[in-house]
C-alpha positions in Angstrom: 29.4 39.4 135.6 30.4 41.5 132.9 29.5 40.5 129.4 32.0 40.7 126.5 30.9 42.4 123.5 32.9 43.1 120.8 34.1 46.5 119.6 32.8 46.3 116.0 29.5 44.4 117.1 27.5 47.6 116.7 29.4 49.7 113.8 26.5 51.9 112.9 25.1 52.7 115.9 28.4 53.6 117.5 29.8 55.9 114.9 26.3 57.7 114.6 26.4 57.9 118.8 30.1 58.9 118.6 29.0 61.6 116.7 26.1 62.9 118.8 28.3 62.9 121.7 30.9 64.8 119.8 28.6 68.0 118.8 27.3 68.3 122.2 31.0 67.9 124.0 32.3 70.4 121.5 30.7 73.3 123.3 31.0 72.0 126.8 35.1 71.3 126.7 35.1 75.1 125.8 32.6 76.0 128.3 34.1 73.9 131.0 37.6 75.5 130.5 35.7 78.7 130.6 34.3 78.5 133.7 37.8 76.5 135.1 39.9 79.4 134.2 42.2 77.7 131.7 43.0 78.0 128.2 39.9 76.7 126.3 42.5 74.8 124.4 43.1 72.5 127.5 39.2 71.7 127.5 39.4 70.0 124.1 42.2 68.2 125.1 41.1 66.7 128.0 37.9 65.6 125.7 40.0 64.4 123.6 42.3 62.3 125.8 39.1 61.4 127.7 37.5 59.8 124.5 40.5 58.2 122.4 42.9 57.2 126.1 40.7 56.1 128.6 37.8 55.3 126.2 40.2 52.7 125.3 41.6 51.5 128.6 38.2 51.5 130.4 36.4 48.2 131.4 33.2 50.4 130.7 31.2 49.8 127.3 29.3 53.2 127.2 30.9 56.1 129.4 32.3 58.9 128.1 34.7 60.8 129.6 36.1 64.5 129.5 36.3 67.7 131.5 33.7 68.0 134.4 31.8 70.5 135.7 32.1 68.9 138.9 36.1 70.1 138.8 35.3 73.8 137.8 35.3 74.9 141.4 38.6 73.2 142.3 40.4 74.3 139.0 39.5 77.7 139.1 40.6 78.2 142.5 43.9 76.4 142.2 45.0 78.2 138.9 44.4 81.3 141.2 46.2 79.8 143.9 49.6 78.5 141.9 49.6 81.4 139.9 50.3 79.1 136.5 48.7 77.0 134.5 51.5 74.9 133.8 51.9 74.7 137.4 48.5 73.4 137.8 49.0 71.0 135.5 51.8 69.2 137.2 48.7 68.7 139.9 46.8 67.2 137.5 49.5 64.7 136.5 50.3 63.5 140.0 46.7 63.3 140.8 46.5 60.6 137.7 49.4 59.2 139.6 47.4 58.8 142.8 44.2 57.5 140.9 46.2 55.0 139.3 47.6 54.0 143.0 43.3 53.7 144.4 43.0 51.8 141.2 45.8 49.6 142.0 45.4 48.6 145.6 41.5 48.1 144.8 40.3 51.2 146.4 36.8 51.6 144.5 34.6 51.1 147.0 36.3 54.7 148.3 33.0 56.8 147.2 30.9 54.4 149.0 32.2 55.8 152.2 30.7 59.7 151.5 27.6 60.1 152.6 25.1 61.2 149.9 24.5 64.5 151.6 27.9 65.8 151.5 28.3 64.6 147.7 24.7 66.4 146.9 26.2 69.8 148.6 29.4 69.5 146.6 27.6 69.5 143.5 25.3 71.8 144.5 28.2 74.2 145.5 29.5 73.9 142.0 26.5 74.5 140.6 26.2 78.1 142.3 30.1 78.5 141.6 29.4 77.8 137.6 26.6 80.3 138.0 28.6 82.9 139.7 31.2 82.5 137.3 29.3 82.6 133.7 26.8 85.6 134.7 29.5 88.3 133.8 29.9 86.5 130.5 26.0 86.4 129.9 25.8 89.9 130.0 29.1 90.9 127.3 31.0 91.7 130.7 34.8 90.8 130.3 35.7 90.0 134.3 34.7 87.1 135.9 34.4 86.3 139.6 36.8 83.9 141.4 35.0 83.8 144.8 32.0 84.8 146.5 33.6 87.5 147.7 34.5 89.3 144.2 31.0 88.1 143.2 29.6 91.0 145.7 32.4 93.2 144.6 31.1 96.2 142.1 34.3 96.7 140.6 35.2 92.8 139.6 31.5 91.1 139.1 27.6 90.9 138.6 27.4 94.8 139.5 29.9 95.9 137.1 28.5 93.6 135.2 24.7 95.1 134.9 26.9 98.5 134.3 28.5 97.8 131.5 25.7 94.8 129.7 26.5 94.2 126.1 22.7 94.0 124.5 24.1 91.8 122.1 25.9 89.5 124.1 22.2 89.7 126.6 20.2 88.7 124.0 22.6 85.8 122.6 22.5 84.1 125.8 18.6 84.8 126.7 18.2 82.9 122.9 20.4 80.7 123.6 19.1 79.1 126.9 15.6 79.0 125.9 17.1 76.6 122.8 18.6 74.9 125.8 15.8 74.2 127.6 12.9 73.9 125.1 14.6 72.8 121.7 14.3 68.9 123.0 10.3 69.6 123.0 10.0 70.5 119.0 9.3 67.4 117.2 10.9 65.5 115.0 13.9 67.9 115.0 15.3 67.2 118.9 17.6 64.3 117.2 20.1 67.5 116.6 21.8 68.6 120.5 20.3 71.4 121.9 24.0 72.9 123.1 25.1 72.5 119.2 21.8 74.3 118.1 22.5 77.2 120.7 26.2 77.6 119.3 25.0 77.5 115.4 22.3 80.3 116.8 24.9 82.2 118.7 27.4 82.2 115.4 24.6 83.6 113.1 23.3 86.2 115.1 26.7 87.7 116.2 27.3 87.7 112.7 23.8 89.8 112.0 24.8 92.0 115.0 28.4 92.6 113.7 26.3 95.7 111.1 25.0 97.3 114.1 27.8 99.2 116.2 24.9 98.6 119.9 24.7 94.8 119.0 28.0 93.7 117.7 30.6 91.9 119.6 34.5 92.3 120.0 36.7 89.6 119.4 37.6 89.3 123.3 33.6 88.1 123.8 34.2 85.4 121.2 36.6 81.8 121.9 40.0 82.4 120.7 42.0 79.0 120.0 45.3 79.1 118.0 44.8 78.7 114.5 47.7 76.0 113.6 49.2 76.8 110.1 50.5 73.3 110.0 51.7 70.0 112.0 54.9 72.0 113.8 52.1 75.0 114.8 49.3 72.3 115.5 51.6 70.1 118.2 53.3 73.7 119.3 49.8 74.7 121.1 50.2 71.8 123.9 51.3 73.2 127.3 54.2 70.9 129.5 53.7 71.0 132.9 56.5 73.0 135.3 58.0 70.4 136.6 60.4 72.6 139.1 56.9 73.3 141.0 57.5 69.2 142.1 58.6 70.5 145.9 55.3 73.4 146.1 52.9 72.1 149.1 49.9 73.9 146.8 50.8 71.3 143.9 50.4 68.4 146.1 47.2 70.0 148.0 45.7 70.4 144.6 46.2 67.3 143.1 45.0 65.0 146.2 42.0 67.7 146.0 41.8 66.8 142.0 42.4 62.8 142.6 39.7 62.3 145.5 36.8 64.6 143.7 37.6 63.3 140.3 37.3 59.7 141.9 33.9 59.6 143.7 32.4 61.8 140.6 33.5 59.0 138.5 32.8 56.2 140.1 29.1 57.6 141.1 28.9 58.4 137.0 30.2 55.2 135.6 28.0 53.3 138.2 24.9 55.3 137.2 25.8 54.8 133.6 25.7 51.0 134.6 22.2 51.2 135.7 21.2 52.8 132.2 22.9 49.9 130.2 20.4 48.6 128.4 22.5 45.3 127.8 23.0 45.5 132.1 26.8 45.5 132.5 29.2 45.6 135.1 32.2 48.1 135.2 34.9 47.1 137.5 35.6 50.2 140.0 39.3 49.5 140.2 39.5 49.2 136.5 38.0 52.3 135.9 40.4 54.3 138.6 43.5 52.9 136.6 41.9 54.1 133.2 41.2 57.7 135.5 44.2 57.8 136.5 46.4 57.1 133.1 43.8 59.4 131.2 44.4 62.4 134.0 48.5 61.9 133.7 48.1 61.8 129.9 45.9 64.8 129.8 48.5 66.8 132.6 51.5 66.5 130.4 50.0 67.9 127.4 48.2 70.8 128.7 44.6 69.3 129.4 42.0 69.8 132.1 41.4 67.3 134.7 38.7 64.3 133.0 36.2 62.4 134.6 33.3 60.1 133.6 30.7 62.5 133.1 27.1 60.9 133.1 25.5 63.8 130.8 27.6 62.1 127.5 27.5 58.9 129.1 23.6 59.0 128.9 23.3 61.0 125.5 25.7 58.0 124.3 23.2 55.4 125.4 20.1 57.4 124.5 21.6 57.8 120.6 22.4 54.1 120.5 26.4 53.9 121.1 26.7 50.2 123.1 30.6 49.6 122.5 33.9 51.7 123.2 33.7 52.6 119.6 31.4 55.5 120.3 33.6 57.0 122.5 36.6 56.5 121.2 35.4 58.2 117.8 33.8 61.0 119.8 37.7 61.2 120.7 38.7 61.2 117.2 36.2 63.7 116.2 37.3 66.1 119.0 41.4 66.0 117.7 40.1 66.7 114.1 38.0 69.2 114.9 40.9 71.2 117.4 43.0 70.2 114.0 41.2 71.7 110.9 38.6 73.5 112.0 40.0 75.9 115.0 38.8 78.9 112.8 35.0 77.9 112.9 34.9 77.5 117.0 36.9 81.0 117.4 33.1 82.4 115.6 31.6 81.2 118.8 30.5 83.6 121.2 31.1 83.3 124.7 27.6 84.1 126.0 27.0 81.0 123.7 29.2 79.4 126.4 27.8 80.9 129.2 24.0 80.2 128.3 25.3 76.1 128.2 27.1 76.3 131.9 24.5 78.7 133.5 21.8 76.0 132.2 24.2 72.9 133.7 25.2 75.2 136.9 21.0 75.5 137.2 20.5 71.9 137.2 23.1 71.4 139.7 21.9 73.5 142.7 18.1 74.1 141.5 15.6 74.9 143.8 13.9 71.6 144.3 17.2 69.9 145.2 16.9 71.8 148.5 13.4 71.2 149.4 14.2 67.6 148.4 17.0 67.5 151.5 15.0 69.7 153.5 12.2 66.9 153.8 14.8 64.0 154.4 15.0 65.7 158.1 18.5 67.5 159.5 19.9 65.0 159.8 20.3 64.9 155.8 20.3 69.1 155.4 22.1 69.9 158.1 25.6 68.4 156.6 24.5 69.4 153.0 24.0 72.8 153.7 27.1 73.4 155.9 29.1 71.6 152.7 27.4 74.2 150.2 28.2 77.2 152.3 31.6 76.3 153.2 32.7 75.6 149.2 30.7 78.3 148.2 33.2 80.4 150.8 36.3 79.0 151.2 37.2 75.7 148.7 36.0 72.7 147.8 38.5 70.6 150.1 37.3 72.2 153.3 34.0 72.8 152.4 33.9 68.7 152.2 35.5 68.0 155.3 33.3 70.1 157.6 30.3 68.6 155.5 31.9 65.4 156.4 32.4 66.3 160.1 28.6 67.7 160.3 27.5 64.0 158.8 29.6 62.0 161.2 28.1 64.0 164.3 24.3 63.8 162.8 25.0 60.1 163.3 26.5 59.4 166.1 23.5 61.9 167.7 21.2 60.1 166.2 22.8 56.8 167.6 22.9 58.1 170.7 18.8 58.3 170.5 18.5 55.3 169.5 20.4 53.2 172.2 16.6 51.3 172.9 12.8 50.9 172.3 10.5 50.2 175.1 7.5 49.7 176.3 5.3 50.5 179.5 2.7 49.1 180.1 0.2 48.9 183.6 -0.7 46.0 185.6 -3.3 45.7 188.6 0.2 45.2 191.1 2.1 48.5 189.6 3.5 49.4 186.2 6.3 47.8 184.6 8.9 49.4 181.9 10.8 47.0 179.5 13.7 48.5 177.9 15.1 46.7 174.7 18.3 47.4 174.1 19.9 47.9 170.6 21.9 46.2 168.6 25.0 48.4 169.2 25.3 50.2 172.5 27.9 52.1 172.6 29.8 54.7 175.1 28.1 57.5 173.4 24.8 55.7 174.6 25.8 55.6 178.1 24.6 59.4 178.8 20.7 58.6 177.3 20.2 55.2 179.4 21.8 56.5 182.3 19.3 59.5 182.1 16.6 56.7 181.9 17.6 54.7 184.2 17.9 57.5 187.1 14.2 58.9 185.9 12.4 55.7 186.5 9.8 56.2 188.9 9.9 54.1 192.4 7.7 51.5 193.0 7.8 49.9 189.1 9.3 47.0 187.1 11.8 47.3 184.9 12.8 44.4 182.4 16.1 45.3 180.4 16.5 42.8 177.4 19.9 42.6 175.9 18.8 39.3 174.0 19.1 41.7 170.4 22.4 43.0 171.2 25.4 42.1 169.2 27.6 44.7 171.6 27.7 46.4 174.7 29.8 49.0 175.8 31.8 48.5 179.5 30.8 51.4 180.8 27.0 51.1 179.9 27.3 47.6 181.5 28.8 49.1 184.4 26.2 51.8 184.7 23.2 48.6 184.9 25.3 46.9 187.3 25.1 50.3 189.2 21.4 51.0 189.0 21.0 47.5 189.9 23.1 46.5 192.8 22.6 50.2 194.3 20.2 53.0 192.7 17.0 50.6 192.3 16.7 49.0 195.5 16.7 53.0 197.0 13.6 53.3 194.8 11.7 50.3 195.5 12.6 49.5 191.7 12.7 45.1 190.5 15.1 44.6 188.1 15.2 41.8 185.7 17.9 41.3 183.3 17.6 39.1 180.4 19.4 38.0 177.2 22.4 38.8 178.7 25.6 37.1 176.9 28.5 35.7 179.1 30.9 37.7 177.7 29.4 41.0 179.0 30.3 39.5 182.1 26.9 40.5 183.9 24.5 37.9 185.5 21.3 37.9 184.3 18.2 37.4 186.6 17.4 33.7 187.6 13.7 32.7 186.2 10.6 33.9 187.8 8.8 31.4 190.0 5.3 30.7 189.1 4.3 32.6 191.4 6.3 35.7 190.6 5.5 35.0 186.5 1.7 35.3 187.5 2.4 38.4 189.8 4.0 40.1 186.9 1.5 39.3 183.9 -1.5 38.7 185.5 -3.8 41.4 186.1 -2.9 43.2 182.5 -4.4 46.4 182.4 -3.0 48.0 179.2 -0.1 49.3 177.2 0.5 53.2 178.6 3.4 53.7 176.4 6.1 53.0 173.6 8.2 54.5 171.1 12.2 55.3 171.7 14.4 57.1 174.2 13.0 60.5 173.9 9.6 58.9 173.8 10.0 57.5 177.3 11.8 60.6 178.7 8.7 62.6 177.7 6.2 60.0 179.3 8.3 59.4 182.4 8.4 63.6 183.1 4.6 63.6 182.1 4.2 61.5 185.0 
């Protein structure tokens, strides 16, 4: 049950979390439009809307939403694909609409149906994506890749890119991710964001390199927001979505593409930032969705990004002490007065700055040990993942989930194929006898592996099969026991005895043994030859 607690119940805490959160989502909104595409005025919006809107309407205490990374991928290619930004956006408001409708007919249980594999390759996807994306920015280049194939291309991407490297723009970013990674490890002063420590860096050496005409940067490698000379200028910056794009198939491709993704990402998010509660509560799914969902139309027709809950705030809000909405929300209100008053100070920011954050987040995302970690879970875990990575990575996030999808659902149903029974041979003094066990399911797509097994039982043996573990039975795997019974295993010399049988699968089990039969069978015990599965059996009957 969910535990009440009281907005102002934690004042301190909150506004000193709120305020954490805020310097390290200043430099990913930017980043995150970056790498989407869009205007990087649309990224602070969406943090915005995602702090002060749905940090509001949310049933959850302590996450924090904004723009994703998870959404990069499927941002980037749709802006490319509509051809307008405001065109885009009219995705993003119908895809609120449609989280709003999950919310409301209680579908939050929706992500539960993905299988983990498919939601690992996604990310992972993204993560090589964001990469892709930010390494022309690392190195002062001023094109960017939109798919794999540009990424190989000399004249759009990474090759130009080493052709025309900006030293400066190299060594900001090289400084800049090692703050990343190591800055947490210096004591006593990793209470200050690493991203926010990278940025400060980033503004005071492009300002050292602006005397040297090698090192300095142009003002297209810094972020460029509008400066607003007043209220009028200020509310003038918000972008309206194109409406007349309503009858566009793309529009409604995109935002079902926008509503499913930006659903199972925040409902895995909010549910991991449930497990890091330290007060241990629950956030109602459906809830959530509507907050989603009113957040995302909110965000649409003022010219934001998609949001999500994102579980890198959520957990920096816990880990700084946040426990109420307040954090959140006055993350929100941090974010508008920032975009407000002090648009001047984030146009100093270089965009290797940028690019050092996302290529660090892209890293952790698709990093090495994520594969061997699938790779040892068997194929029937990597198989699906890596056919979902290499199909987003090539075509778009939509298709590269449904073939990863597809893969998953035929990993299972081979693998239930193999597991239609366990059995167990053993040898007695009269002959051997085989006892198949049947599972709990048997299904058609069983019916090939036991009649296999049934038609390479040697002659001259026993063979119990126990259906007393079964829950169902497919007709025509009944039919094909009635079949090796009535017909096949008397031509082999073969006793059958059937047991555990229901009545409704219409099949008669064997009367009991007499005595004397009972004694015939058990007596005279010589040892177990043999057990394990289906393939197990198939390899000790062709042994044999």
């Amino acid at each position: 049950m969910n535990k009440q607690t009281s907005i102002f119940s934690n004042i301190k805490g909150d506004l000193s979390s709120g305020l954490v959160v805020f310097l390290i989502a200043v430099p990913l909104c930017l980043g995150i439009a970056l790498a989407s595409g869009a205007p990087l005025f649309s990224g602070m919006i969406a943090g915005i809307v995602g702090g002060l809107v749905i940090g509001f309407l949310s049933g959850s205490q302590l996450s924090v939403s904004g723009p994703a990374a998870g959404l990069t991928a499927v941002v980037l290619s749709s802006i490319t694909k509509l051809g307008a930004f405001d065109i885009f956006l009219l995705s993003v408001v119908i895809a609120g609409a449609i989280q709003l409708v999950f919310g409301l007919i209680k579908a939050g249980t929706v992500a539960n149906y993905f299988p983990s594999n498919v939601i690992t390759g996604m990310l992972t996807a993204i993560g090589i994506i964001i990469i892709m994306k930010q390494l022309p920015y690392a190195f002062g280049y001023d094109k960017s890749s939109d798919s794999v194939y540009e990424f190989v291309d000399a004249e759009n991407t990474l090759l130009a890119a080493i052709n025309h490297i900006s030293l400066g723009a190299t060594i900001i970013t090289v400084i800049s991710i090692l703050i990343i990674l190591y800055w947490s490890k210096v004591p006593k002063v990793s209470v200050v964001p690493a991203p926010l420590v990278a940025v400060i860096t980033g503004i005071i050496l492009n300002k050292a390199f602006s005397a040297s005409a090698v090192l300095a940067l142009g003002e297209k490698h810094l972020v460029r927001l509008p400066v607003p000379q007043g209220l009028n200028d200020f509310l003038g910056q918000f972008t309206l979505p194109n409406f007349a794009a309503i009858t566009n198939k793309e529009v409604w491709i995109t935002a079902v593409t926008v509503a499913i993704v930006a659903s199972i990402e925040t409902l895995l998010n909010v549910e991991a930032t449930d497990k890091l509660d330290p007060m241990k509560r629950y956030t109602s799914p459906n809830r959530e969705l509507k907050a989603q969902g009113i957040g995302n139309i909110i965000s649409g027709l003022i010219g934001g990004l998609p949001i999500t809950s994102v579980i890198v705030r959520s957990s920096a809000n816990i880990n700084a002490g946040g426990r109420t909405k307040l954090a959140t929300m006055s993350h929100g209100a941090l974010l508008l007065i920032c975009t407000a008053l002090i648009a001047p100070f984030l146009n100093m920011i270089p965009l290797a700055t940028l690019a050092a954050v996302l290529l660090v987040t892209g890293y952790k995302l698709c990093k090495i040990s994520i594969f061997k970690e699938m790779f040892k879970n068997g194929k029937y875990q990597w198989a699906p993942f890596v056919v979902t990575v290499v199909a987003i990575v090539f075509t778009d996030l939509l298709i590269g989930i449904a073939l990863g999808m597809v893969v998953s659902v035929m990993a299972i149903l081979r693998g239930n194929m193999k597991s239609s029974y366990f059995f167990k041979k053993e040898k007695y003094q009269h002959g051997d006898s085989i006892k198949l066990e049947l599972a709990q399911e048997v299904s058609f797509l069983n019916k090939a592996s036991i009649l296999l097994t049934l038609d390479h039982l040697p002659g001259n043996t026993t063979v119990i099969i126990d259906a007393t573990k079964t829950a169902y039975i497919d007709f025509d795997v009944l039919q094909t026991i009635r079949e090796f019974k009535e017909i096949k295993a008397p031509q082999k010399n073969i006793q059958v005895v059937l047991t555990g049988f229901k009545e409704v699968y219409n099949i008669q089990n064997s009367p009991n043994l007499t005595a004397e039969q009972q004694a015939k069978l058990t007596n005279g015990h010589v040892h177990t030859i043999a057990s394990g599965n289906h393939n197990d059996l198939l390899k000790e009957l062709q042994l044999n």
